[in-house]
C-alpha positions as CSV (number, residue, x, y, z in Angstrom):
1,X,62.1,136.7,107.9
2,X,61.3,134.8,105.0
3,X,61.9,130.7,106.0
4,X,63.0,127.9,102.6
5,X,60.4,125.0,103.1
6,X,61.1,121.7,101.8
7,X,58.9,119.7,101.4
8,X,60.2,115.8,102.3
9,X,59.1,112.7,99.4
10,X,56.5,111.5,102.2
11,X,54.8,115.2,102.4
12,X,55.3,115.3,98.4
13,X,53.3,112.1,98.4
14,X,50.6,112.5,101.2
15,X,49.8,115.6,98.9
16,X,49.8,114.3,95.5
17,X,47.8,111.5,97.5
18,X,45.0,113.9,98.6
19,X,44.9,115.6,95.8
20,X,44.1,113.1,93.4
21,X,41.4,112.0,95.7
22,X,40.0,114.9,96.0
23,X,40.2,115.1,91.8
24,X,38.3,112.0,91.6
25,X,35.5,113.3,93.8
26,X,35.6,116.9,92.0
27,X,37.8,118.8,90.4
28,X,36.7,122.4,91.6
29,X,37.0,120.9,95.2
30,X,40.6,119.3,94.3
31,X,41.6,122.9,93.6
32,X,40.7,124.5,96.3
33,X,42.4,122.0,98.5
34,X,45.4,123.0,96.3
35,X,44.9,126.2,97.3
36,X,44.7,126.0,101.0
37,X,47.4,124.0,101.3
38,X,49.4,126.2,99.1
39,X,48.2,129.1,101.2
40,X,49.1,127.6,105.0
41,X,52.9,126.7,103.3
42,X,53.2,130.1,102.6
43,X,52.4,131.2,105.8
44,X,54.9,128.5,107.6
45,X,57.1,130.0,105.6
46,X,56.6,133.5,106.7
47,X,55.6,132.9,110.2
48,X,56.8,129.2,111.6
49,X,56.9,130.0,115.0
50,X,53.2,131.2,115.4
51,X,52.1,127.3,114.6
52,X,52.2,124.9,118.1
53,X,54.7,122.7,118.8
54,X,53.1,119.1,119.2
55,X,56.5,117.4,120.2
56,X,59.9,118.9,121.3
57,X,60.8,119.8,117.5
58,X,57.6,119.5,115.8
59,X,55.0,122.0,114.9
60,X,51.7,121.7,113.6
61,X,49.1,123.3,111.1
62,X,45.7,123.1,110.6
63,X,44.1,123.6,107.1
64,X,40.6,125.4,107.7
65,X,38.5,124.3,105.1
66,X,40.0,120.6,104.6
67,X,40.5,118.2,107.3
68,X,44.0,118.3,107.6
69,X,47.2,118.6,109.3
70,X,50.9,119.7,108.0
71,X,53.5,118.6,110.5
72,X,57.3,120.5,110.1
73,X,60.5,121.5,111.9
74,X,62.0,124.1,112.0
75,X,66.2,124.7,111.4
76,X,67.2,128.3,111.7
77,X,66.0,129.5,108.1
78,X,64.7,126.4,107.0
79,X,61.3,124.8,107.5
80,X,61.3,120.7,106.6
81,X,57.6,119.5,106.0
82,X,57.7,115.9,107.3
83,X,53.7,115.0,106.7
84,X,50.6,116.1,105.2
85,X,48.3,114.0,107.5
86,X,44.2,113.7,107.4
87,X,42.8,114.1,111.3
88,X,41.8,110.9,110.9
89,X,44.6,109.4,110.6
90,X,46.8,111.9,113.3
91,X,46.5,109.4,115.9
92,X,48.4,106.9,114.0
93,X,50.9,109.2,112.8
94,X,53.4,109.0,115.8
95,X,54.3,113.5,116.4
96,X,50.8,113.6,118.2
């Protein structure tokens, strides 16, 4: 079953955020952060369930190449992206 994911304005702007920093340092590199990220939403949206849950409602996934995290719910056919969080900076964002 094919999941809608919706991305909140916070996610919106943690990626915009990353990916202009990522721009500045290169843009080949920028794009393949893109990419990834692109590539773990569309599996969230075809698999949710198979990511951990990190808090009653919350679920996490990892990016492989980049040092990041994606944080969602999940609401029957609907998955709502709260945060796209650097590891770094998990530990002040309050799900873990």
């Amino acid at each position: 079953m094919k999941h809608r994911v919706i991305l909140s304005p916070d996610a919106k702007a943690d990626f915009r955020s990353a990916l202009q920093w990522y721009q500045r340092i290169d843009p080949d590199v920028a794009s393949e952060f893109s990419r990834e990220a692109l590539h773990i939403l569309h599996r969230i949206e075809q698999f949710p369930y198979s990511f951990p849950l990190r808090t009653n409602s919350i679920r996490q996934a990892v990016l492989m190449r980049f040092p990041f995290y994606i944080y969602f719910s999940l609401n029957i056919d609907v998955v709502s992206v709260i945060a796209i969080v650097h590891q770094r900076r998990a530990d002040i964002f309050q799900l873990v």
